[in-house]
C-alpha atoms as a printed R data frame, in Angstrom:
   type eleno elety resid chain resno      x        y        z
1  ATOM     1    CA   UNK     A     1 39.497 -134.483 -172.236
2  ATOM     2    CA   UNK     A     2 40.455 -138.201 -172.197
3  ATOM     3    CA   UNK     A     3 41.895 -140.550 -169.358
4  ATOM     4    CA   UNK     A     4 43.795 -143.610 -170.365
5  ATOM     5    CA   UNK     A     5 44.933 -146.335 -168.178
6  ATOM     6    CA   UNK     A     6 48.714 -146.298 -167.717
7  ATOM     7    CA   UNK     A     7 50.751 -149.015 -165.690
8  ATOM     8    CA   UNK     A     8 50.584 -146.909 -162.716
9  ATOM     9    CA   UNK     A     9 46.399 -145.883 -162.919
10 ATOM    10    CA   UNK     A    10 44.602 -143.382 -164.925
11 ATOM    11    CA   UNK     A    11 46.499 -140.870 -167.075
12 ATOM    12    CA   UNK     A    12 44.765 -137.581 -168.244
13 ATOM    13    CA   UNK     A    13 44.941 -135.604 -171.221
14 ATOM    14    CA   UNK     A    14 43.094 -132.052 -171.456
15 ATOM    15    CA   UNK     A    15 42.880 -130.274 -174.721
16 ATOM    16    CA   UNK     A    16 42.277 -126.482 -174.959
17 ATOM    17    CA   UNK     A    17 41.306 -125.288 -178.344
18 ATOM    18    CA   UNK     A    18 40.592 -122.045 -180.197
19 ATOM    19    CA   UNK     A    19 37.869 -121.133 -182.555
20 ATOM    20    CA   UNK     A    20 40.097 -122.177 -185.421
21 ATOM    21    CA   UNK     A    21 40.561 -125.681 -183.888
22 ATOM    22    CA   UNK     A    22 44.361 -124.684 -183.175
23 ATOM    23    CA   UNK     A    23 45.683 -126.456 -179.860
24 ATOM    24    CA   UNK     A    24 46.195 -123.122 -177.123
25 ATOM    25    CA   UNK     A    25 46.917 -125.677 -174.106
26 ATOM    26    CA   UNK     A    26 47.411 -129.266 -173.617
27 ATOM    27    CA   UNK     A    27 47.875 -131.034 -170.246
28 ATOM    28    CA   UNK     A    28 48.837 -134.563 -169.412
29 ATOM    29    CA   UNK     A    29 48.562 -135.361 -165.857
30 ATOM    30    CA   UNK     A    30 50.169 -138.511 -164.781
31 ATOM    31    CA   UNK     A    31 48.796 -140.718 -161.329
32 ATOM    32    CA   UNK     A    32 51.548 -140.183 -159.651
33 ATOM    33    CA   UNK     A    33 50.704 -136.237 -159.433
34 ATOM    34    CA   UNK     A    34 47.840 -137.063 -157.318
35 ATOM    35    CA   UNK     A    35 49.219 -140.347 -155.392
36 ATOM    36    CA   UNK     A    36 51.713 -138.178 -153.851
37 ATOM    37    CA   UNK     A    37 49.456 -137.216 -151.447
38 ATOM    38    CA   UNK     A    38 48.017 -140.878 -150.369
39 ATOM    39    CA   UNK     A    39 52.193 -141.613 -149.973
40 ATOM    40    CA   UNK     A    40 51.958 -138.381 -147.470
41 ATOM    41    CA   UNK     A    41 48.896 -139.465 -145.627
42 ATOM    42    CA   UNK     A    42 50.473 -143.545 -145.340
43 ATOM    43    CA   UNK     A    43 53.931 -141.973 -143.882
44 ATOM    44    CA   UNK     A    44 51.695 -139.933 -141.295
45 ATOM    45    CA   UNK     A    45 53.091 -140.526 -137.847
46 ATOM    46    CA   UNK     A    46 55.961 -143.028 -139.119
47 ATOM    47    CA   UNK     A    47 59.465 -142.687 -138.592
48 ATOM    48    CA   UNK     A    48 61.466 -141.147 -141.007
49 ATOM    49    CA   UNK     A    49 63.423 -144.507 -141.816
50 ATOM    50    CA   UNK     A    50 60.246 -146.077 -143.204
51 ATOM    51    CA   UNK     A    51 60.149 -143.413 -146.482
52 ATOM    52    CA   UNK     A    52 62.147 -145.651 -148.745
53 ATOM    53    CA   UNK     A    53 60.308 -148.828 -148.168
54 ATOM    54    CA   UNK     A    54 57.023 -147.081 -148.219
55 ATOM    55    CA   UNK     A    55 57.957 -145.056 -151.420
56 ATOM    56    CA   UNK     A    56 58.720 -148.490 -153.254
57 ATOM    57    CA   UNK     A    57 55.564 -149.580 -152.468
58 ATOM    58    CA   UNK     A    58 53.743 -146.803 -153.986
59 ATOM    59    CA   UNK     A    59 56.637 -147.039 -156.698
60 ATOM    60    CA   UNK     A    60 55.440 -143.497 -158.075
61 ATOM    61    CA   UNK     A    61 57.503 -141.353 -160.351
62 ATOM    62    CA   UNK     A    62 59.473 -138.937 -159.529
63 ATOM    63    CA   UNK     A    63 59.129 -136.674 -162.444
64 ATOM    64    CA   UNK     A    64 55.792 -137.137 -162.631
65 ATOM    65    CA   UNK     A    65 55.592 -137.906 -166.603
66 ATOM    66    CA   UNK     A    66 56.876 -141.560 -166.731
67 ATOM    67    CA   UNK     A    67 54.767 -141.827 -170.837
């Protein structure tokens, strides 16, 4: 396991290996995965309308693997 700090916060990279050191999984997570959900909690009780502006201001990525 390894975080590295990308432009938009910490990016993580988990490394699953077998007994003959051969990669069997590896995961990069990107901050946007989990800022989603702070973007969800500032929008709580807005109006619709305010999405865009709000969503620029979290300026997150959309596919959620900007590397």
């Amino acid at each position: 396991m390894a975080l590295v700090e990308g432009w938009r916060g910490e990016v993580c990279h988990v490394a699953l290996t077998d007994s003959g050191g051969c990669f069997r999984r590896y995961k990069i997570t990107d901050p946007s995965f989990h800022n989603w959900s702070g973007l969800a909690l500032a929008l709580r009780g807005t109006a619709i309308s305010d999405f865009p502006i709000c969503n620029k201001s979290f300026n997150l990525s959309y596919c959620g693997f900007d590397l």
